[in-house]
C-alpha positions as CSV (number, residue, x, y, z in Angstrom):
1,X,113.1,134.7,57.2
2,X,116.1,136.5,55.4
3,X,116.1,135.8,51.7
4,X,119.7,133.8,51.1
5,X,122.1,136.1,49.4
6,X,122.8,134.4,45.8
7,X,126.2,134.2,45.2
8,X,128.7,133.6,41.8
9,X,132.2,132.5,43.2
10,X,135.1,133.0,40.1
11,X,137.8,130.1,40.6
12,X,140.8,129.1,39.2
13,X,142.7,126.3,41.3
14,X,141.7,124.0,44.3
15,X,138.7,125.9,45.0
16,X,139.3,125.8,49.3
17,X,137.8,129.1,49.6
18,X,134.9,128.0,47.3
19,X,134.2,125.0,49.9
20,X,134.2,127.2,53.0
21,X,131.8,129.0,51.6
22,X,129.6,126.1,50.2
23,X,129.8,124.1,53.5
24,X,128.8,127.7,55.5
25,X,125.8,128.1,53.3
26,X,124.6,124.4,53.7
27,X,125.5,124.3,57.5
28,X,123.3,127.7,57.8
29,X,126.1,129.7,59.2
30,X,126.0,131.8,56.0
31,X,122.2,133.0,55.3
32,X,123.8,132.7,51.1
33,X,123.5,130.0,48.4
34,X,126.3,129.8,45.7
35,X,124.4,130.0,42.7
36,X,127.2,129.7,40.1
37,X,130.9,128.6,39.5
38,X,133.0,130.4,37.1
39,X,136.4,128.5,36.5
40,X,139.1,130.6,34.1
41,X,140.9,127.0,33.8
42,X,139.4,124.0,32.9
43,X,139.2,120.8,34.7
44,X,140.7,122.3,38.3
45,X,139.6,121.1,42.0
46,X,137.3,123.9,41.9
47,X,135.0,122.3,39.3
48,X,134.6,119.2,41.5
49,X,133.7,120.7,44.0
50,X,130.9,122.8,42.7
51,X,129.7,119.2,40.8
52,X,129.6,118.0,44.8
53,X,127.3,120.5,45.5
54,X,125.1,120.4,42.7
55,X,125.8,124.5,41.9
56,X,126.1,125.0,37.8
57,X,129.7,126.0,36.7
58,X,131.3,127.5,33.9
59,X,134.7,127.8,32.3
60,X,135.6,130.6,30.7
61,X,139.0,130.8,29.3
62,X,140.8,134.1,28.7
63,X,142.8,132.7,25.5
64,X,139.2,132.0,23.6
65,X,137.8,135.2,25.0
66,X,140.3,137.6,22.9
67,X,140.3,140.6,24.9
68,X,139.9,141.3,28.8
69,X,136.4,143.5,28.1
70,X,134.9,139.8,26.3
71,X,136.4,137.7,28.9
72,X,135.0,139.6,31.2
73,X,131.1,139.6,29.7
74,X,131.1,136.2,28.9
75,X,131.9,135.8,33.2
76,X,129.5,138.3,34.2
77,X,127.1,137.2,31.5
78,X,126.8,133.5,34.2
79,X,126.8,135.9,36.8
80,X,123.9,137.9,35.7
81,X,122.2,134.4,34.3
82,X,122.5,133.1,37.8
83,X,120.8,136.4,39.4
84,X,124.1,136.6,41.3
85,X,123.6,139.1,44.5
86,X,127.7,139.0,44.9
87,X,130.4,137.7,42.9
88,X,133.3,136.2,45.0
89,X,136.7,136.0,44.0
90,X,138.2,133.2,45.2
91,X,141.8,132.2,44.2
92,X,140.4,133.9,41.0
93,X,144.0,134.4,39.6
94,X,142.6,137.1,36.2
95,X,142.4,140.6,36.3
96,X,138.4,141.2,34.9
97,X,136.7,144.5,34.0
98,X,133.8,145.2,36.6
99,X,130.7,146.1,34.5
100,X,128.9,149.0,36.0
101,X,126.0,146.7,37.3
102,X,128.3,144.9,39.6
103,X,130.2,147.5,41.0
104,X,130.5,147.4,44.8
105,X,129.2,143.5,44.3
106,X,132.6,142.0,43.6
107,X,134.8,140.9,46.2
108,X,138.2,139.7,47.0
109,X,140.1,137.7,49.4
110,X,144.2,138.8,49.3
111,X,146.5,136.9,52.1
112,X,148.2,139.6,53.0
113,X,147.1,143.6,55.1
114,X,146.4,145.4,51.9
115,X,148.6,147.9,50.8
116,X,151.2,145.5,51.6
117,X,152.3,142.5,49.8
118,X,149.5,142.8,47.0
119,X,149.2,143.8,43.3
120,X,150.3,142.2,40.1
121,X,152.1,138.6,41.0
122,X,151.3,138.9,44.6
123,X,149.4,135.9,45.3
124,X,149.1,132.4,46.9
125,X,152.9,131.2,48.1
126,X,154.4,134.2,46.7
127,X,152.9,136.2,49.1
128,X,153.9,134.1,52.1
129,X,157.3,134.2,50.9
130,X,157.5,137.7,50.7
131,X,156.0,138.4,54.0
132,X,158.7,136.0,55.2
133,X,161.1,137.5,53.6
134,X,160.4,141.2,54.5
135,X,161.3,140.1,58.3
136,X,157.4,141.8,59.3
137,X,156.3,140.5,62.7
138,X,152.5,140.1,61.4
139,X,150.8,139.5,58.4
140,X,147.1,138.1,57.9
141,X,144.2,138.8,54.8
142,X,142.0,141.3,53.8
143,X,138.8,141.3,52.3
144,X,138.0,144.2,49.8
145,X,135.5,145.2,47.2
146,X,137.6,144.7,43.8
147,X,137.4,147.5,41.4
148,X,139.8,147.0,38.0
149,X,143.4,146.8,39.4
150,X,144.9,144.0,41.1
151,X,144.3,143.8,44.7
152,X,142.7,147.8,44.9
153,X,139.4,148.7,46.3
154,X,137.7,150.2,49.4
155,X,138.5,147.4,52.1
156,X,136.1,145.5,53.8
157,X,137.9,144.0,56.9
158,X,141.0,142.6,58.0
159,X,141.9,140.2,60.2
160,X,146.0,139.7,61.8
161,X,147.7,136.5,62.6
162,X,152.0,136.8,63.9
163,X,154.6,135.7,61.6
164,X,156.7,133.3,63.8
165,X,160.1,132.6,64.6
166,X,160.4,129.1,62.0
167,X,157.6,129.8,59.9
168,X,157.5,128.3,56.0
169,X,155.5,129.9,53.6
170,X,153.1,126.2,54.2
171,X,152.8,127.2,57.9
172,X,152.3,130.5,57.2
173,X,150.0,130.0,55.0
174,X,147.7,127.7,56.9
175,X,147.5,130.1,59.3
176,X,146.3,133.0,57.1
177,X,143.9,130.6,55.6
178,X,142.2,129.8,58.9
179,X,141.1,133.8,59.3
180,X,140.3,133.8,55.9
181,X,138.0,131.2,56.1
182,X,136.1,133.4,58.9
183,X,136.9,137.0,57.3
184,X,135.1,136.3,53.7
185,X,132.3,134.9,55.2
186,X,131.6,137.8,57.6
187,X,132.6,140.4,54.8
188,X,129.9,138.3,53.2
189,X,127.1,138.8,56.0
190,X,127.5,142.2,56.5
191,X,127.3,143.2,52.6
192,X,124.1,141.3,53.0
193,X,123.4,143.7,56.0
194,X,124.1,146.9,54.2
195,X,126.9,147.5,57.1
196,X,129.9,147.4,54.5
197,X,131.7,151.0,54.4
């Protein structure tokens, strides 16, 4: 019997990627458990949802924290109190200092083939916008270990979907999201299997 990988998943909207991952862990097609909630904005979709599920949350908000180094502990300071294996990023819209003790245990979901379309003010419809304005015949997400710039870090794994003739950034989008919700768990798995590069 694996031990379940104990996961801290950082929010800060609807919190769709948080549920993919809650309703893999409690279906058993992700040997995980999310262990803690962080929220950087109170009272989102997110928070619900880990109230649903019975997993503690947390809001930290980066006005109270002062600086990005404080914000930062006072996240990985749940993390650390939860015994956090992996810390997710999901729709996580702040940029956080990685302490050294979770380096290589923070990832990222971006909708979009990193390098392209990704950095500061790439994310959610802006990115499906871009991509459809760019005229590129694919797009699709990337999951990466985060480091301390937007969107950076050794990649994890990819996964493509066509941009079609007609697309809006909503159909787009929904098309994305469908691999995504298959690439982070499987990033997931095989960080649990030491098979990440």
């Amino acid at each position: 019997m694996t031990t379940p990988l104990r996961l801290a998943v950082l929010v800060s909207g609807s919190g769709t990627t948080l549920q993919n991952l809650l309703d893999r862990c409690a279906d058993g097609r992700l040997t995980a458990r999310v262990v803690q909630v962080v929220s950087n904005v109170p009272g989102v979709k997110a928070l619900e949802r880990a109230a649903a599920a019975g997993v503690p949350a947390a809001v930290v908000v980066r006005k109270e924290a002062g600086s990005r180094e404080e914000f930062s502990r006072r996240i990985f300071d749940h993390c650390r109190h939860a015994r956090a294996d992996l810390v997710c990023l999901a729709g996580f819209l702040q940029i956080i200092t990685i302490p050294d003790d979770y380096l290589g245990r923070v990832m990222n979901i971006h909708p979009a083939l990193i390098p392209a379309f990704s950095g500061k003010g790439y994310y959610g419809r802006h990115v499906h916008e871009a991509v459809l304005q760019s005229g590129v015949t694919e797009t699709g997400c990337t999951v990466h270990f985060a480091d301390n710039q937007y969107d950076h870090g050794p990649i994890i794994l990819q996964k493509k979907v066509p941009v079609l003739a007609g697309d809006t950034p909503e159909t787009l989008a929904a098309r994305v999201f469908k691999q995504e919700c298959e690439a982070y768990p499987e990033a997931i798995r095989m960080f649990a299997e030491g098979k990440c590069p």
